[in-house]
N, C-alpha and C positions, 0 to 999 in steps of 0.2 A: 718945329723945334728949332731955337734958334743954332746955330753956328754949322752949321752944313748949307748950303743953297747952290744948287737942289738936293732936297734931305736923301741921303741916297740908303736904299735898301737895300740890302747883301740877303739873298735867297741860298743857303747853301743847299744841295742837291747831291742827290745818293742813289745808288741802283738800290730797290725796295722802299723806296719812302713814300709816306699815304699820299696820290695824287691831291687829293683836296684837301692837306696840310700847305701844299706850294700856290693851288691855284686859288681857293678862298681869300687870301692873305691879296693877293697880287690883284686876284678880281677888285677889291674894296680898292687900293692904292690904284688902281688903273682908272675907277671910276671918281674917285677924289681928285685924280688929276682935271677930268673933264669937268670938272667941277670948281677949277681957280688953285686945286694943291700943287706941286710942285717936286712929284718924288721920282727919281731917278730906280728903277729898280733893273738890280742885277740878279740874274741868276749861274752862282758859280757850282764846278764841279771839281772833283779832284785835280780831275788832268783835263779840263774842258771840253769834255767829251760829254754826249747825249747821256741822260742815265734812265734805265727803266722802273718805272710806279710799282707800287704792289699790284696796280688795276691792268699791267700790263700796256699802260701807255706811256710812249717816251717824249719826254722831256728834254730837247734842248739846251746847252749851255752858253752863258754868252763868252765866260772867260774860265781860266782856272784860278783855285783856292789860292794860290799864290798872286796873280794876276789883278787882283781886288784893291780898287785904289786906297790910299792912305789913310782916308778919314771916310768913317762911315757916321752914319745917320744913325741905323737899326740894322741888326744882324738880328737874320731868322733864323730858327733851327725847325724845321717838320721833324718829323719823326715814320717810323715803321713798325709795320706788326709786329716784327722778333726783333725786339727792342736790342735783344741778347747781341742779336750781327750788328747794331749802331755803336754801342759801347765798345766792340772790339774794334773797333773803324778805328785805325791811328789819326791816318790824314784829316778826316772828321773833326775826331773830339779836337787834334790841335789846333786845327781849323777855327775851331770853337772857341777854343781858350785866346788863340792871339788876335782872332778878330772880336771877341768882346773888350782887349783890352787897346782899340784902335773906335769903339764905339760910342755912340752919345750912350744907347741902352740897346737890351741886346732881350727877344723875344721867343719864345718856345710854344712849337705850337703840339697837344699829345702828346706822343710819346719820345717829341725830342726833348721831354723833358730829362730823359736817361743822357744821349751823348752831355748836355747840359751839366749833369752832374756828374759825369764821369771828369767833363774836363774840372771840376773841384771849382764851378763859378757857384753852386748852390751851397755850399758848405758854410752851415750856421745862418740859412736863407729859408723863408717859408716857401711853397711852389705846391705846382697845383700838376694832375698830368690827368688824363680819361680815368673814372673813376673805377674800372677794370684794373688799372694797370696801379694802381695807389698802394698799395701794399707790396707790390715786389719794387718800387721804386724807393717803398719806406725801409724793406728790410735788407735792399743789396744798398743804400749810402743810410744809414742814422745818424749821419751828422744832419742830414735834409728833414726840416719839419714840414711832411707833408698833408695838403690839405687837399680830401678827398672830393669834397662837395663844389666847393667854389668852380665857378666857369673862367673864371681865372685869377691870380693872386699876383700882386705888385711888392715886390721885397725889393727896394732903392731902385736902383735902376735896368733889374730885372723883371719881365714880367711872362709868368708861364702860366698856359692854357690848358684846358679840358680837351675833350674830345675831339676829333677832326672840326663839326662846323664852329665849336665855341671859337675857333681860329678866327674865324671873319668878327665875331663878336669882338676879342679884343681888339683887333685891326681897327675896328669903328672907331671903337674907342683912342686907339693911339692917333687917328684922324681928326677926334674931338680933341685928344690934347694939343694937340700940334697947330688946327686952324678954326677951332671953335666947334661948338653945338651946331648950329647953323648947317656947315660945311658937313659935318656929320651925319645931321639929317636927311641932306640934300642925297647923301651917299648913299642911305639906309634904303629910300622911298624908290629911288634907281633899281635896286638890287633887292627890294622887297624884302628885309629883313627887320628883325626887330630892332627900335630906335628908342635907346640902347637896353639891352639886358643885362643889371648890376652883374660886375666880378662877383660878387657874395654870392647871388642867385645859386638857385641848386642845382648840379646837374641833372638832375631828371627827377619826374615824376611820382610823387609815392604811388599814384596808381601802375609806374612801370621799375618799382622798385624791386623791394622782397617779395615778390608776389608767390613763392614757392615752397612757404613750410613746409615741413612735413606734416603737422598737427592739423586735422582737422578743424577741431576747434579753434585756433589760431584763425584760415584761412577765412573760417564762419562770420568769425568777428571785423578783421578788416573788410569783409566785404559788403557786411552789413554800416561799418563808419565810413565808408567811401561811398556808399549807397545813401546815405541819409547823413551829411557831413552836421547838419546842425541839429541834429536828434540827441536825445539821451545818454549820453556815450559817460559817466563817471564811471568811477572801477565797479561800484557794486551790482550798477546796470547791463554792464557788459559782460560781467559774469553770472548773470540770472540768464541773459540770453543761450548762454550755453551750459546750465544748471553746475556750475564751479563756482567756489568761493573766487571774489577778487583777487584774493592776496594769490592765491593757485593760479588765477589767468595770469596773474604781473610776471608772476616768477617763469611760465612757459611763454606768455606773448616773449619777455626781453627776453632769455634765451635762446627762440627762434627767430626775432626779427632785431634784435642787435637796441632795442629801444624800446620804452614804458607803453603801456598803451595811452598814455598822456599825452606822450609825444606826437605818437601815432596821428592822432586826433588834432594836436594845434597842425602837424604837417598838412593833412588833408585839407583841413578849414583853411588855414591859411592859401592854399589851393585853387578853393573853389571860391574865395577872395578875389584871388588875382584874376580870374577866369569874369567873374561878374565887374569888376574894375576895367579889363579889356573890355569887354561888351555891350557895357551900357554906362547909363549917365545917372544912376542912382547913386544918393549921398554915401559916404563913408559910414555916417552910422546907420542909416538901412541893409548897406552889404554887413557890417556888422552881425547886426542881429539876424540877419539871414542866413550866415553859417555857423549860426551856434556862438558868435563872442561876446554878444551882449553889447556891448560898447564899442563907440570909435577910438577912442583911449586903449583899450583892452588886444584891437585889433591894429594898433600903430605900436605900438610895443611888441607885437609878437611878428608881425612884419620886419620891425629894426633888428629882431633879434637873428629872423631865420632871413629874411632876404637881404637887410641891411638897406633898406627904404625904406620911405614912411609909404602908404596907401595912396596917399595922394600925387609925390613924387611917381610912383609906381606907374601909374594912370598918365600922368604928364608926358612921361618918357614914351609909354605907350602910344597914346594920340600921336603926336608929336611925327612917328613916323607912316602915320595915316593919312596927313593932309596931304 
């Protein structure tokens, strides 16, 4: 990114903050370095002192929150379990607020997506935080439009992350902006990670989703469309399987899992899509038809919609960090 050289990184660091919200970030940037980038990274602390991880290991500082040179690149924010002790953090959040505005763009990785919005940089911003935490993040700021699913969301020139490893993902990514695809992959293949995983992407798996009705019948039905993703799954088949009218499964599937059994269904397929895209070198419209879409049309449309990639981009980005 231009107007910094060397693009310098601001780690802010805190007693309790997720160790691999500081070291995922910094791994990627350490190894794009070895790789032709060019990033200066710091890791500051209130008072420049060591601070201890939730993991119980400490971290070193190189300066204090005041101490941070003039002009930054990217300011990171990790975060911590009890989001609760980050937001009361004064030095923190200030931390926050006047080094975003000394920033080119300023980065969130979980649950720092809270001191973030305490300091009032999210306000009237979309942002993303661990999909746990999406709900007390939406109901203690409502001026923040939060998005639960995404691995990470870009609002100007903020950009906040999902869970602890989705950190390194957008990292990649902020490496792909700043010195190309290339350079990005180079970093991925190093660090054996995925190259790249769309922001849009879901944070997790429908098979590690709602997997805990209460409803028998419910738990009967996903396990059988997770079991056979291109089988028979319309509403009136899915409730002969468990002797209920359809309209009675819709109304206790969404209920119990927040979503149609429609949805249910393109979730999975779309799934076991991505899963046959990584793994082999069969056409788009054979993986198609092979988890129930019919069409490669059918299945690049329902791709744009839930991952925000076409199927073949998908696949691309995939390979890509395999050579």
């Amino acid at each position: 990114m231009a107007g910094v050289s060397p693009h310098l990184v601001v780690v802010l660091a805190f007693d309790g903050v997720q160790l691999l919200d500081v070291a995922g970030p910094v791994d990627v940037l350490t190894s794009a370095n070895e790789h032709g980038a060019d990033y200066r990274v710091i890791i500051a602390s209130a008072g420049g002192e060591p601070v201890t991880t939730s993991a119980g290991v400490r971290i070193a500082a190189d300066t204090t929150f005041a101490g941070v040179p003039e002009r930054i690149g990217t300011t990171l924010v990790p975060g911590r379990p009890d989001w609760q002790r980050a937001v009361t953090d004064e030095p923190l959040v200030e931390a926050v607020r006047t080094m975003a505005q000394r920033s080119q763009r300023v980065a969130s990785v979980c649950a720092g997506a809270f001191p973030l919005a305490e300091s009032g940089l999210l306000d009237g911003r979309r942002a993303a935080t661990h999909w746990q935490l999406a709900d007390d993040l939406s109901r203690r700021y409502p001026q923040v439009t939060v998005e639960p699913d995404p691995l990470f969301v870009r609002d100007g020139n903020i950009i906040s992350s999902a869970g602890v490893t989705a950190g390194i993902d957008l990292t990649v990514a902020l490496v792909e902006d700043d010195h190309g695809a290339d350079l990005a992959r180079a970093v991925a293949r190093q660090l054996v990670v995925f190259m790249a995983r769309p922001g849009g992407q879901s944070q997790f798996s429908a098979r590690l989703g709602p997997r805990n009705p209460h409803s028998e019948v419910v738990r009967h039905v996903m396990d059988a469309i997770v079991a056979d993703p291109a089988g028979p799954h319309k509403l009136p088949e899915l409730g002969a399987r468990v002797n209920m009218s359809g309209r009675h499964l819709a109304r206790l599937f969404t209920a119990e899992i927040g979503r149609t059994p429609a949805e249910y269904v393109d979730t999975v397929r779309v799934e076991a899509a991505r899963a046959l895209l990584e793994g082999g070198t069969d056409p788009v419209d054979l993986i198609a038809r092979r988890v129930g879409l019919g069409s490669a049309e059918t299945l690049r449309r329902l791709f744009l919609r839930t991952v925000s990639i076409t199927p073949t981009a998908y696949r691309a980005r995939f390979r890509t960090s395999q050579r």
